[in-house]
Structures are given as structure tokens and as C-alpha cells.
Steps between C-alpha positions, in 0.01 A plus 500: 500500500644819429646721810222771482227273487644307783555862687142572400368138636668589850367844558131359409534270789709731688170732461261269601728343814498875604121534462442170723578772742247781431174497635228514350267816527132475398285681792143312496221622243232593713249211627118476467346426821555145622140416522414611186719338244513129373870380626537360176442772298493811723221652312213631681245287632271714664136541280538679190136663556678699788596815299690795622243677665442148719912490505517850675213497742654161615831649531294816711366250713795383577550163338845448445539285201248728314785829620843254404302441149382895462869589567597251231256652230691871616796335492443408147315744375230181446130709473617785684775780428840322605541686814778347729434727818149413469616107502727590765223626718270150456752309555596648828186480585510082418813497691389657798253234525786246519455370114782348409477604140438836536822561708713296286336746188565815716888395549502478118397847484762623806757310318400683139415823656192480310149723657734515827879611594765283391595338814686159582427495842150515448471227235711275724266542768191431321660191325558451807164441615395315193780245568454443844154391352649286281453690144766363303584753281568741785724252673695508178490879483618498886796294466597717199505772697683343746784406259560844409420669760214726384285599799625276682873397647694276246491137615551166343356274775184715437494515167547134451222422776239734275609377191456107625112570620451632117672230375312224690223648374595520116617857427789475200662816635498379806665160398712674277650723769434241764776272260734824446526514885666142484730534222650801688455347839336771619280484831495093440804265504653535095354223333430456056298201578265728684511764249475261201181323662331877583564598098367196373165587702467824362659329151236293471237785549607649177709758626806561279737680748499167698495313196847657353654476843384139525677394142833683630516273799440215229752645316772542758412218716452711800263367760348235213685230303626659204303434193522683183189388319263634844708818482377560142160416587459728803676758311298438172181562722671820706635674153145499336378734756779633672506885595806672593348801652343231784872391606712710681797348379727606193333279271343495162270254231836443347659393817241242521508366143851429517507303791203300370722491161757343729324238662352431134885454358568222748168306415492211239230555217293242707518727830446784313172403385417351788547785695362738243164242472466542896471844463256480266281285719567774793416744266166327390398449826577836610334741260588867574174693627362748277644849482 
């Protein structure tokens, strides 16, 4: 192989060994109310007859899943003029009420500094109250915080703890970050059996951060058996959908192709299509959702 190919091969995986260590960022889209959304779909499952009208003089009356969904429609400008301070406003009113959903919705807006002051502190202590509750996606949020130390003071042990309720209960970010903290053997014991077992859950979910990161460990042998032709597949599945602007690390779609390209030179025609047939299958049993 000529020298600047090889040089070019080694920086792709230097890239992505680098970006094993940056977390991954996505603050929660804001939740309907819990107990008025199908948990398979999250679309609302309240009666359709109920129109606005009903929706506010619920909300008035103080019903809290009827305020947490009329701060979603200002949120999202969904019927009513997008209005975040007005959406701010219901779902403090949700939250005071001890709905979980609401107060994980009101830390988005904290976080955002959207309809109320940007303010860290704030958003970590409403998370807060959502994750002591159990909300998932606020317990994810939490230990974020706690990794960085935005509103809170920086601490693995916490972060880790945070992250690991999320996980348990299926959040990719979670698992994602939840597996970073183990690679870097931070706030749990260093350990790329951990991390490669926390990836593959959020791999398998269809997320393509976790994905790439998974067919690197394939690739190097780090934490899994090395294995070139399930380093091309997980990579196959992460470079279809991969976005750079989601990873905080130094790292770009050609990054990813090349490594895949890699684990693709040391396959036999036979592995090759064996590998690229599996993804296929993933692929047709995984259909992206509509846009």
C-alpha cells in the first residue's frame, strides 16, 4: 500500500480512537405527558374529539398532562403561535405538581435558554427531580451534566451512576456515554468489555455513533475478539447515517469510510459478502422512519 494511504488509514482510526473519548451531547427532545402517549409510539393517546378549547380549560383546571401537552403544542408552535415562555409557564405549572415530564421538559428549556434564562443550575435541578422519579431521559441529561460540570460540580462517580439508570432503562446516549465512561475508566474501574457490551446496546438500537465505535473495537480488537468482517458490518451500518456534527470528536464521514474500507481489505470475497448481506438484512429490518 502506498505510504500516504497507509498515513491516511492511521489517522482515520487515530480519529475515531480519539472520539471513543468524546461524549456524546444530545439534550432530550421534549416529552409528551407520560399518561398520554402509547410507549410504543409516543404519539398521543388522549381522545382526538378533545380539541384545544377542551386542551386549555383542562390545563386551567389544573390537570397536568393536559398543561405538559399545551406546553408541547407552544413549544412547537403545533395549533398555537410557537411561544416558548408561554410553554415555559405550563410546564412549570406540570412540574410544580410533581410531573415528572413536565420538569424533565422545563430543564430542556433552562438548559436551551428557551421562554426562560439560560441557566445550568436550574436545568440540573429540575432534571433533577424528573430523575429521582425515574424519567430516563433526565437521568441521562443529569449525568451529562455531571460529566462536565454544567450546573453542577464535575464528577465521574456521578455521572456514571446517572448515566447507568438511563442505560438500564434503554437510552442510546446514555449507553453510549455510559460505555465512554469505561473505555476511559472514568468513575468505574477501566474496562473495553464493559464499554463494548454498553455500545452494542445502543448499536443494536440503530444508533450510528455506537455503531462506528462498536466496528473500531472490532477492528482493533479492543475489549472484543478482533474480527474484521463484524468491523465492516458495524461500520457499514454506522457510515450510512453517521453525523459528524453529533460527535465531539475530530472526526469526519471520510474517517469512517476508510476504516470500514480497511476492515473490507482484509476480508475474503466470501466475508465480504457475507458481511455486506448481514447488513442488508439489518438494514431491511430496520427501515429508517419517515422524515
Amino acid at each position: 500500500m502506498p505510504l500516504e494511504k497507509e498515513l491516511q488509514k492511521s489517522m482515520s482510526k487515530a480519529r475515531l480512537w480519539m472520539a471513543l473519548a468524546a461524549i456524546v451531547v444530545c439534550w432530550a427532545s421534549l416529552r409528551l405527558p407520560a399518561q398520554t402517549t402509547n410507549t410504543q409510539d409516543k404519539t398521543p393517546a388522549t381522545n382526538p374529539a378533545d380539541s384545544l378549547t377542551t386542551l386549555i380549560q383542562k390545563a386551567n383546571q389544573g390537570d397536568a398532562n393536559a398543561q405538559v401537552l399545551l406546553g408541547l403544542l407552544y413549544s412547537l408552535g403545533r395549533g398555537v403561535p410557537r411561544d416558548d415562555t408561554q410553554a415555559a409557564a405550563w410546564y412549570r405549572k406540570a412540574a410544580d405538581q410533581g410531573n415528572a415530564d413536565a420538569q424533565s421538559n422545563l430543564g430542556v428549556l433552562y438548559m436551551q435558554g428557551r421562554g426562560v434564562p439560560q441557566d445550568d443550575t436550574q436545568a440540573a435541578a429540575w432534571w433533577r427531580k424528573a430523575a429521582d422519579q425515574g424519567e430516563a431521559t433526565a437521568q441521562a441529561n443529569l449525568g451529562t451534566l455531571y460529566d462536565q460540570g454544567h450546573g453542577v460540580p464535575q464528577d465521574d462517580t456521578q455521572a456514571a451512576a446517572w448515566f447507568r439508570k438511563a442505560a438500564d432503562q434503554g437510552d442510546a446516549d446514555a449507553q453510549i456515554n455510559l460505555g465512554r465512561l469505561y473505555s476511559l475508566g472514568h468513575g468505574v474501574p477501566q474496562d473495553d468489555t464493559q464499554a463494548a457490551a454498553w455500545w452494542r446496546k445502543a448499536a443494536d438500537q440503530g444508533d450510528a455513533d455506537a455503531q462506528v465505535k462498536l466496528g473500531l473495537l472490532y477492528s482493533l480488537g479492543h475489549g472484543v475478539p478482533q474480527d474484521y468482517e463484524d468491523a465492516y458490518f458495524w461500520m457499514d451500518l454506522g457510515a450510512s447515517h453517521f453525523d459528524p456534527a453529533r460527535n465531539t470528536g475530530d472526526v469526519t464521514q471520510k474517517d469512517v469510510d476508510s476504516v470500514r474500507d480497511d476492515a473490507a481489505a482484509h476480508l475474503s470475497p466470501a466475508q465480504l459478502e457475507r458481511a455486506q448481506k448481514r447488513a442488508q438484512a439489518w438494514f431491511a429490518a430496520h427501515p429508517a422512519p419517515p422524515q
